[in-house]
C-alpha positions in Angstrom: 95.2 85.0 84.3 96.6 85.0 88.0 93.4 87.7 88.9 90.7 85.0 87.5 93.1 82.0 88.2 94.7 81.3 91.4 93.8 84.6 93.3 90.4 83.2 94.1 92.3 80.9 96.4 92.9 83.2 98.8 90.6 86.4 98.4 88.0 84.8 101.5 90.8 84.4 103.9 92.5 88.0 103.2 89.3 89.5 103.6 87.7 87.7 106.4 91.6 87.2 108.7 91.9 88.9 112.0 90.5 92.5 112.2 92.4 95.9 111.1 92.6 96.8 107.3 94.8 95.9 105.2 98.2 97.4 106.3 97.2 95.3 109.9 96.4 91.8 107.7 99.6 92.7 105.8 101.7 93.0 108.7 100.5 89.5 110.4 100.8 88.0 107.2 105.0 89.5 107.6 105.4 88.3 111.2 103.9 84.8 110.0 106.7 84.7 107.0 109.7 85.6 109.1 109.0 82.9 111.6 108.6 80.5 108.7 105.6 80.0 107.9 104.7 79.3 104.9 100.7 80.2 104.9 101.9 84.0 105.8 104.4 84.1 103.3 101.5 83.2 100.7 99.6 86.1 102.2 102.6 88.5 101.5 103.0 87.4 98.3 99.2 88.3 97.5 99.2 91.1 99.0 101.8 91.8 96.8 100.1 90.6 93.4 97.0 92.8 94.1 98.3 95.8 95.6 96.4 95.9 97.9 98.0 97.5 101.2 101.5 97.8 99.3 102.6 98.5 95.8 102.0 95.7 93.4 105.4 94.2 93.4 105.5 90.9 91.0 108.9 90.0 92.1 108.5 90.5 96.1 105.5 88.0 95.2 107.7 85.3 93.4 110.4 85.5 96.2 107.3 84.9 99.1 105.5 82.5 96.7 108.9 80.6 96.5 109.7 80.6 100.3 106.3 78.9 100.6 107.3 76.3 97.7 110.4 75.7 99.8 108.6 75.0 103.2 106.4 72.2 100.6 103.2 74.3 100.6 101.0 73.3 97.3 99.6 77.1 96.9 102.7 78.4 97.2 104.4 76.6 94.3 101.1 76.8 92.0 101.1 80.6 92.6 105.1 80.7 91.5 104.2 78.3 88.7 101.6 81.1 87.8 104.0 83.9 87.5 106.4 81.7 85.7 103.7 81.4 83.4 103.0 84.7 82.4 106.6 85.9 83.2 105.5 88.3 86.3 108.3 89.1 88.6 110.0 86.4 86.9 111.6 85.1 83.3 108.9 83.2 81.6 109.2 79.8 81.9 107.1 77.1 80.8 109.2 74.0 82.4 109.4 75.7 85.7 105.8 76.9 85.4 104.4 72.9 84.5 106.2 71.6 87.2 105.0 74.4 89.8 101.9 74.1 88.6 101.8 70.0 88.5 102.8 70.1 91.9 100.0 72.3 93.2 97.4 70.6 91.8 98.9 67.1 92.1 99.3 67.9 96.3 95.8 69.6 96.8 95.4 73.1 95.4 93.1 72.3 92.7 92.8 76.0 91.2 96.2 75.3 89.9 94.8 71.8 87.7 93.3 74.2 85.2 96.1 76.1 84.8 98.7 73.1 85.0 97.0 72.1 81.5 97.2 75.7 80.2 101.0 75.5 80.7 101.2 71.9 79.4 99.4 73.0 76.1 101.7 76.1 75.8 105.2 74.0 76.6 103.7 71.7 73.9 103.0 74.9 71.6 106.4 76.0 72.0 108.4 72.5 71.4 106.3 71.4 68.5 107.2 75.1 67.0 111.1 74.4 67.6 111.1 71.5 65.5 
């Protein structure tokens, strides 16, 4: 799901960004997150979801989506709200991942809408099952 979903978000700006390879994109995207901003700590974070350049590393990718979520950065929660979903890098967790995910599309970063309902539906699932 976050390959089909939310990754399309940001596979044109990984490719096209500066020049080098990878390990070069991977490394402005690191000087970008360490002076706060939230954009590079997105591109860490995907860098880290595809493993591209790096190891994939699911949780390294929650802590830089979630430093993006922090700053207020719509892609960055959605993309949390994502792993919380499907439980990468993190416990699964539907009322996290709704909110995340509410907030992403709700402030501009419409790939997570369709997703958003997917959790909403599955939080729904899950409570109606309790009962």
């Amino acid at each position: 799901m976050l390959k089909r979903s939310l990754l399309v978000g940001l596979t044109l700006p990984l490719l096209v960004w500066g020049s080098g390879g990878d390990v070069a994109k991977l490394d402005r995207y690191k000087k970008l997150c360490s002076k706060g901003n939230p954009f590079g700590c997105i591109g860490v974070g995907w860098f880290a979801v595809t493993g591209r350049a790096m190891t994939k590393n699911y949780k390294m990718a929650a802590v830089m989506f979630l430093l993006s979520c922090r700053a207020g950065n719509a892609e960055g929660c959605a993309s949390l709200g994502d792993l919380y979903f499907q439980g990468k890098g993190v416990r699964r967790n539907l009322e996290r991942a709704v909110a995340l995910l509410e907030y992403g599309c709700k402030n501009g970063y419409t790939p997570a809408c369709k997703i958003w309902k997917r959790a909403q539906k599955a939080l729904t699932s899950v409570a109606s099952n309790r009962r």
